[in-house]
N, CA, C and O atoms as a Tripos MOL2 file, in Angstrom:
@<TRIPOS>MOLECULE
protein
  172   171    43     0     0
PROTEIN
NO_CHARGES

@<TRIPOS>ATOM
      1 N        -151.9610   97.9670  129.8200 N.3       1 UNK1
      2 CA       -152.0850   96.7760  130.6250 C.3       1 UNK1
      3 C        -151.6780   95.5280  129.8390 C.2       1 UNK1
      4 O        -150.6760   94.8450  130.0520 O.2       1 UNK1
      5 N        -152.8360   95.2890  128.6650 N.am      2 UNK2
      6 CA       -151.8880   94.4560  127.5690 C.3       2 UNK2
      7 C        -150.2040   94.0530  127.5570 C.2       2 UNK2
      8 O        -149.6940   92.9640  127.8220 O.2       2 UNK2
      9 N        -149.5460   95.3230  127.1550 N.am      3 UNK3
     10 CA       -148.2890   95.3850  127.0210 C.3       3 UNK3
     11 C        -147.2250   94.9030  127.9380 C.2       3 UNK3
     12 O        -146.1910   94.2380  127.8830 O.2       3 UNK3
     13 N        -148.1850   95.7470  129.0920 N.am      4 UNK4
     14 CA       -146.9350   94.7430  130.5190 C.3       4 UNK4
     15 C        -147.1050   93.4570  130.6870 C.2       4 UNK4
     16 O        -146.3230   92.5850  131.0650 O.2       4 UNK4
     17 N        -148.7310   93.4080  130.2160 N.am      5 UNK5
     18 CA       -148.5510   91.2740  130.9060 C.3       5 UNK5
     19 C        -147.8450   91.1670  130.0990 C.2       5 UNK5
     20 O        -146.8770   90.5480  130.5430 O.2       5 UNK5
     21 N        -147.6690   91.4860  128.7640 N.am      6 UNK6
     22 CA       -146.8100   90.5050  127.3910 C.3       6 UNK6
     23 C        -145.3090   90.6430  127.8050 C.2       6 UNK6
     24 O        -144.5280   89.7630  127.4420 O.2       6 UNK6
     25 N        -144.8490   91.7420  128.5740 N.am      7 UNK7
     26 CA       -143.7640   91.7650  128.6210 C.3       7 UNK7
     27 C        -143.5550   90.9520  129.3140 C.2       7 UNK7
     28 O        -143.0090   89.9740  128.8030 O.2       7 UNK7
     29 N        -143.7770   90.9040  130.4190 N.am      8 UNK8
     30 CA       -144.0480   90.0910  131.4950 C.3       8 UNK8
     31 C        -143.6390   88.3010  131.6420 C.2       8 UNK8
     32 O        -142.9510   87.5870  132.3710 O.2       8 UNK8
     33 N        -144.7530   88.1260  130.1800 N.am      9 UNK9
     34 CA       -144.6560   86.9010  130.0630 C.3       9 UNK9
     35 C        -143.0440   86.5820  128.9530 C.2       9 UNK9
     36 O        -142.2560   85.6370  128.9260 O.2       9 UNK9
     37 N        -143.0910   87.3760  128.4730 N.am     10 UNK10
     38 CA       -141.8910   87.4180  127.3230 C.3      10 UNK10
     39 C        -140.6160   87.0220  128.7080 C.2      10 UNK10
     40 O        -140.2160   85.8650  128.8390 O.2      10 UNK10
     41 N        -140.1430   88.1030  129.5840 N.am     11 UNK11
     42 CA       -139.7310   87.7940  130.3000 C.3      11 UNK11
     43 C        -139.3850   86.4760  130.9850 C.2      11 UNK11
     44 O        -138.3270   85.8540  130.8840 O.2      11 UNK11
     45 N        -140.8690   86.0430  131.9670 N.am     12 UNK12
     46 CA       -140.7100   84.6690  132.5970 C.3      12 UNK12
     47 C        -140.2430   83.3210  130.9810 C.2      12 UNK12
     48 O        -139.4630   82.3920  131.1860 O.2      12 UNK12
     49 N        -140.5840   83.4360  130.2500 N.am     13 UNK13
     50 CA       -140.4290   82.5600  129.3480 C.3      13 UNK13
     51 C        -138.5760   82.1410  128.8070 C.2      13 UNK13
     52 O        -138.0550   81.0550  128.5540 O.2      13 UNK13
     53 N        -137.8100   84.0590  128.8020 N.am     14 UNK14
     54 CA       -136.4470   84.0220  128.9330 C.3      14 UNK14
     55 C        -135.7010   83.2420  129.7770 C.2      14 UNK14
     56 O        -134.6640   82.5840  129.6900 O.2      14 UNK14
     57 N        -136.7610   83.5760  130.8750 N.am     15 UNK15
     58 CA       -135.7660   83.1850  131.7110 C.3      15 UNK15
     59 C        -135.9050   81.8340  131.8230 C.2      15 UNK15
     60 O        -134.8190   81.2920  132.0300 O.2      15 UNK15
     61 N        -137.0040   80.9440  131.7530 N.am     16 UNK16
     62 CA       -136.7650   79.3930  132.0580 C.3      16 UNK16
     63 C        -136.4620   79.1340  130.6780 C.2      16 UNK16
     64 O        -136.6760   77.9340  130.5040 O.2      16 UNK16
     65 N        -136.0750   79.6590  129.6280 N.am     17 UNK17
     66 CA       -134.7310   79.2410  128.5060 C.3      17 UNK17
     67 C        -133.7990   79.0070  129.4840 C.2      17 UNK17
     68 O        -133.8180   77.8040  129.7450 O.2      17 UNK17
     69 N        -132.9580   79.6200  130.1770 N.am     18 UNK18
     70 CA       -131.8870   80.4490  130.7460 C.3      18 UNK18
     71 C        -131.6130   79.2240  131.8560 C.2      18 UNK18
     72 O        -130.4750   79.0300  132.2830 O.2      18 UNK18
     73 N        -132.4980   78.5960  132.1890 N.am     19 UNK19
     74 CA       -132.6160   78.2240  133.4470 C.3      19 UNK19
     75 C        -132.4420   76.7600  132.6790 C.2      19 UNK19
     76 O        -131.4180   76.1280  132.9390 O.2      19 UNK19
     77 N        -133.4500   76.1660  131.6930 N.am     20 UNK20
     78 CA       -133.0040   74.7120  131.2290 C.3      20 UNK20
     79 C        -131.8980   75.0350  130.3400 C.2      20 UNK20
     80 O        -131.7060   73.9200  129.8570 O.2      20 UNK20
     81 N        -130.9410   75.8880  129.7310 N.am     21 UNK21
     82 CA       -129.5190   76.0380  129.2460 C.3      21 UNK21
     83 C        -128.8070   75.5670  130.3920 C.2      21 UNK21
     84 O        -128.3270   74.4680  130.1140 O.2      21 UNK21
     85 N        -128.5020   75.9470  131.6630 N.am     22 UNK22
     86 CA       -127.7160   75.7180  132.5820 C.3      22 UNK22
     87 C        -128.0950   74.2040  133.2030 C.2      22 UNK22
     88 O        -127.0800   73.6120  133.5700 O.2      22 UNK22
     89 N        -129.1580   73.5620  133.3710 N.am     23 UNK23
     90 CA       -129.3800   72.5440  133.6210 C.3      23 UNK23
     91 C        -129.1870   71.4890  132.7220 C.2      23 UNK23
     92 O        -128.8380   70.4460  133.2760 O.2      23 UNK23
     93 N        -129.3010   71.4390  131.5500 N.am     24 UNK24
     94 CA       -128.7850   70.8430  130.2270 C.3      24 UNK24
     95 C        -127.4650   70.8920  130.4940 C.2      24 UNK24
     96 O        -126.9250   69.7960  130.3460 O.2      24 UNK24
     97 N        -126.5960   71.9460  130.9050 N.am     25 UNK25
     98 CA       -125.2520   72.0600  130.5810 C.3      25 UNK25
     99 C        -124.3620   71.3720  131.3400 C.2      25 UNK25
    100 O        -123.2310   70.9590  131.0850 O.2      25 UNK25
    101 N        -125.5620   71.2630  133.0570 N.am     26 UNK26
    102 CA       -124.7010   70.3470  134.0330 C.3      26 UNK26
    103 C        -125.1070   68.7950  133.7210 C.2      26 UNK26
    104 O        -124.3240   67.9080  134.0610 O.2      26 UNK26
    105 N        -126.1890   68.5140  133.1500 N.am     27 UNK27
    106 CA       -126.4390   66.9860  132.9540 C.3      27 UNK27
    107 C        -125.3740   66.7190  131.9170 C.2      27 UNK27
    108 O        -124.8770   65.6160  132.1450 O.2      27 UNK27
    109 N        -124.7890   67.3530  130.7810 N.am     28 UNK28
    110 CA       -123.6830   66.8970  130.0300 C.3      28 UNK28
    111 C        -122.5170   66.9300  130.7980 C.2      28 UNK28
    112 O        -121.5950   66.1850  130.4630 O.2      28 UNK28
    113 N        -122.3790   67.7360  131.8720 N.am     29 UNK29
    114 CA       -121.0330   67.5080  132.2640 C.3      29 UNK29
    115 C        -120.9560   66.1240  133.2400 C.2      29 UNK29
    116 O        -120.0740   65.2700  133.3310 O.2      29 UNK29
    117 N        -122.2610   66.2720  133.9310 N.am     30 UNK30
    118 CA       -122.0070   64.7700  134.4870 C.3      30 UNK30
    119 C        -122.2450   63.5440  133.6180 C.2      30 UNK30
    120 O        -121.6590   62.5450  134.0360 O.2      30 UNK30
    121 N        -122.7310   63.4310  132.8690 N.am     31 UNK31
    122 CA       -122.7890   62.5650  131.3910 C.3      31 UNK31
    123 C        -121.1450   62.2140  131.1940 C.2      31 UNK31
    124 O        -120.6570   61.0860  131.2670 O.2      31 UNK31
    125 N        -120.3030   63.6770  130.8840 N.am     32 UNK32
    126 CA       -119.0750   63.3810  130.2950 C.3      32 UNK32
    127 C        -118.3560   62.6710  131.4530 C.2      32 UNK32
    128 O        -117.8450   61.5890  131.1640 O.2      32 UNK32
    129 N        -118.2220   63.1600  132.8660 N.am     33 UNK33
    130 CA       -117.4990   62.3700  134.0700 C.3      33 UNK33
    131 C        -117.9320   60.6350  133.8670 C.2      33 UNK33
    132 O        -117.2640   59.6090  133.7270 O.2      33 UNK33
    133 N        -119.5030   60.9610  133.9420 N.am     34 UNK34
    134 CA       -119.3890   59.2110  133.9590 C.3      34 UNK34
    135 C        -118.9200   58.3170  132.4910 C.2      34 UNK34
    136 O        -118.7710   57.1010  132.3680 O.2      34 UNK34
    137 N        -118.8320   58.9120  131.9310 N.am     35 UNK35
    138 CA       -118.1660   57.9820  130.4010 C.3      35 UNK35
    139 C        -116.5330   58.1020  130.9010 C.2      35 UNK35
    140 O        -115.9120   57.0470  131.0330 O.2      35 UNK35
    141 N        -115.9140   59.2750  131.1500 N.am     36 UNK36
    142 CA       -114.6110   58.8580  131.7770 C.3      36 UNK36
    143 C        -114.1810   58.0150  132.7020 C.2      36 UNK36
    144 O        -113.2380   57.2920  132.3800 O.2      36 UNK36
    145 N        -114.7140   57.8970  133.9820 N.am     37 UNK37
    146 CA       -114.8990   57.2790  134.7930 C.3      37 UNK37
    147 C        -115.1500   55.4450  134.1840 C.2      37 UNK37
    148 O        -114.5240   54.4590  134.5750 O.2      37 UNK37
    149 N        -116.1270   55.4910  133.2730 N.am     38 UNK38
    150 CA       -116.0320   54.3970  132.3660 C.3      38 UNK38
    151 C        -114.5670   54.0610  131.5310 C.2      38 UNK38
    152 O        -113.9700   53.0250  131.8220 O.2      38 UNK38
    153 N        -114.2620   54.5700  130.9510 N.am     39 UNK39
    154 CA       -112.8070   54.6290  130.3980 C.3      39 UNK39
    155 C        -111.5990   54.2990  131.1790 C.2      39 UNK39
    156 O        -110.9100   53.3210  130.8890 O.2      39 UNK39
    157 N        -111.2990   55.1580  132.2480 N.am     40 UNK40
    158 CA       -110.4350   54.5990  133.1100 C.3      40 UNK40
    159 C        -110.6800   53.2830  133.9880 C.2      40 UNK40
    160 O        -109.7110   52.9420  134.6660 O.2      40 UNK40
    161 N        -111.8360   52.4920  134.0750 N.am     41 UNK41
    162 CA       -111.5540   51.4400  134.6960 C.3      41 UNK41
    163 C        -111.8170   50.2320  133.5130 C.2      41 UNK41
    164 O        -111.8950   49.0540  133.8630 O.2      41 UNK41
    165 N        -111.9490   50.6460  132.0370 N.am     42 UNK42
    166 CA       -111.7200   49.8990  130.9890 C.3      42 UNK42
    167 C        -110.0590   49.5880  130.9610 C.2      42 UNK42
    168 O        -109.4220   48.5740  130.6760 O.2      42 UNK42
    169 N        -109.5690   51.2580  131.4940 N.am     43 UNK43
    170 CA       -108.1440   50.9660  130.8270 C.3      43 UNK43
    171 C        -107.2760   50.0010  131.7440 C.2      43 UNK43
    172 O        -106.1460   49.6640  131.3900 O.2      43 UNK43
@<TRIPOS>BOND
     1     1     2 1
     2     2     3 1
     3     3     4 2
     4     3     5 am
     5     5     6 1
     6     6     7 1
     7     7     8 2
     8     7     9 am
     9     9    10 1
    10    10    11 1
    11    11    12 2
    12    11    13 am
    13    13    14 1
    14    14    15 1
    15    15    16 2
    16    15    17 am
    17    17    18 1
    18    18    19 1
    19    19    20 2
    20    19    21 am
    21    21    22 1
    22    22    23 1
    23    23    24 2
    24    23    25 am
    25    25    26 1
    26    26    27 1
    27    27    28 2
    28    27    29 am
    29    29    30 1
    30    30    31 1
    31    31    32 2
    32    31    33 am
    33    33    34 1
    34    34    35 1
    35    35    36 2
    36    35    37 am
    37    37    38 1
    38    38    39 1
    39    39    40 2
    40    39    41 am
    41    41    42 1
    42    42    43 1
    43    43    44 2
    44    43    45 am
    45    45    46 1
    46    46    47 1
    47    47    48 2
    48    47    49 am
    49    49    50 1
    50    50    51 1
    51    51    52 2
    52    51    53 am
    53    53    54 1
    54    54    55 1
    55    55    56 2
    56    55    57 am
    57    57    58 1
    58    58    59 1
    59    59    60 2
    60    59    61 am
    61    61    62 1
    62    62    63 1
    63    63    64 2
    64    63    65 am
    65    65    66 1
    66    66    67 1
    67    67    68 2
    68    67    69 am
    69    69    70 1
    70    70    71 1
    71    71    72 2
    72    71    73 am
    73    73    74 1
    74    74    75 1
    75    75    76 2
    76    75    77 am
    77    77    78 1
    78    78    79 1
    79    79    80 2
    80    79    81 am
    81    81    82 1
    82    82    83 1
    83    83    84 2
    84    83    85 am
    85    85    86 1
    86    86    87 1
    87    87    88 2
    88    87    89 am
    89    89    90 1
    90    90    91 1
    91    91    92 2
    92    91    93 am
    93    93    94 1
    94    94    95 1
    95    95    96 2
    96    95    97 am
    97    97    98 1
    98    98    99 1
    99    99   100 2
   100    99   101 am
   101   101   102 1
   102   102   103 1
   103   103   104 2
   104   103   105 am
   105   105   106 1
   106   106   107 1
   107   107   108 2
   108   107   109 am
   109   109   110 1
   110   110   111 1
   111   111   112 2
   112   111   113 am
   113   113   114 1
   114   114   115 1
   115   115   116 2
   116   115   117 am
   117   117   118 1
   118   118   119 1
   119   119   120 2
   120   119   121 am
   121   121   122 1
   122   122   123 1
   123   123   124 2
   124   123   125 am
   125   125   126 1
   126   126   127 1
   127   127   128 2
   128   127   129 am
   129   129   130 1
   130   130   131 1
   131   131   132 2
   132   131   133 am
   133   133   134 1
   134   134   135 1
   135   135   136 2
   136   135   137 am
   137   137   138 1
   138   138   139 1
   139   139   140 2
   140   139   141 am
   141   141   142 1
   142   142   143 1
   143   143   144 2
   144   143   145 am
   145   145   146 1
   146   146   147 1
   147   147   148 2
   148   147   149 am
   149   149   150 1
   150   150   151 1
   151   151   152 2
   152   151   153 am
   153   153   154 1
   154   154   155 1
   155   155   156 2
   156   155   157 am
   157   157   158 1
   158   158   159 1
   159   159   160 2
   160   159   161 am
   161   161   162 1
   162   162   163 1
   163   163   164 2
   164   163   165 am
   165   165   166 1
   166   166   167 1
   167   167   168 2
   168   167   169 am
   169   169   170 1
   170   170   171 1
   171   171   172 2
@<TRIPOS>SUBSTRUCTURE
     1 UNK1         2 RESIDUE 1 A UNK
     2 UNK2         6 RESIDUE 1 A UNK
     3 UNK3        10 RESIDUE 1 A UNK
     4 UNK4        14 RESIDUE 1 A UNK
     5 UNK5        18 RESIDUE 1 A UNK
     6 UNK6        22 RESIDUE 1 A UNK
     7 UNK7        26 RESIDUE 1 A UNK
     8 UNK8        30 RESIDUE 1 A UNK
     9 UNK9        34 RESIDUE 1 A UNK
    10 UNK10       38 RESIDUE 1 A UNK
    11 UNK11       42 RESIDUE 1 A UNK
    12 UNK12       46 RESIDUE 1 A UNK
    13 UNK13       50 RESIDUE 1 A UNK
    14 UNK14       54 RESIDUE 1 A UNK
    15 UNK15       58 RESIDUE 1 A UNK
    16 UNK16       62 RESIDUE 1 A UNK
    17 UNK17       66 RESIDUE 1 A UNK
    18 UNK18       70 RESIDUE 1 A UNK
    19 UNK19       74 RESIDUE 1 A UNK
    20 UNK20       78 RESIDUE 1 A UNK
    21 UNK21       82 RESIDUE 1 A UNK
    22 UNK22       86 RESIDUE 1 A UNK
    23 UNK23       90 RESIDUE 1 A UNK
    24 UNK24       94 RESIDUE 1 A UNK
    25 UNK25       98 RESIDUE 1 A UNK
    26 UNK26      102 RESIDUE 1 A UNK
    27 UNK27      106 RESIDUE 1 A UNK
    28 UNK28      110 RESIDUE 1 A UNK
    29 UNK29      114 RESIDUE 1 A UNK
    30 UNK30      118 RESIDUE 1 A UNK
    31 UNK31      122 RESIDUE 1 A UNK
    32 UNK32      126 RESIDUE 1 A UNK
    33 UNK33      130 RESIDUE 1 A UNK
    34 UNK34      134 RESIDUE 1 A UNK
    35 UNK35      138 RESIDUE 1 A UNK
    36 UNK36      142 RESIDUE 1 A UNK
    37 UNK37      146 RESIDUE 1 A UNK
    38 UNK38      150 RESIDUE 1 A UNK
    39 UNK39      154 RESIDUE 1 A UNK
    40 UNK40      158 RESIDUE 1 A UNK
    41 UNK41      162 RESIDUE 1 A UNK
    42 UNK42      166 RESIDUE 1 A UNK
    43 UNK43      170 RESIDUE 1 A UNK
């Protein structure tokens, strides 16, 4: 019984890594649009 909750939890814990990697990854991409977007109406 032990063993499965731990897995369990080992599990849910992967996965919301998994889950703020991809959300991190889209806030930099919209990060990078708006600094371009900045750039081209500098230029």
């Amino acid at each position: 019984m032990k063993r499965t909750l731990a897995l369990v939890l080992v599990a849910l814990f992967t996965l919301s890594l998994l889950g703020g990697c991809n959300t991190m990854r889209g806030a930099g991409e919209d990060i990078e649009q708006g600094g371009q977007a900045v750039q081209d109406a500098a230029s």
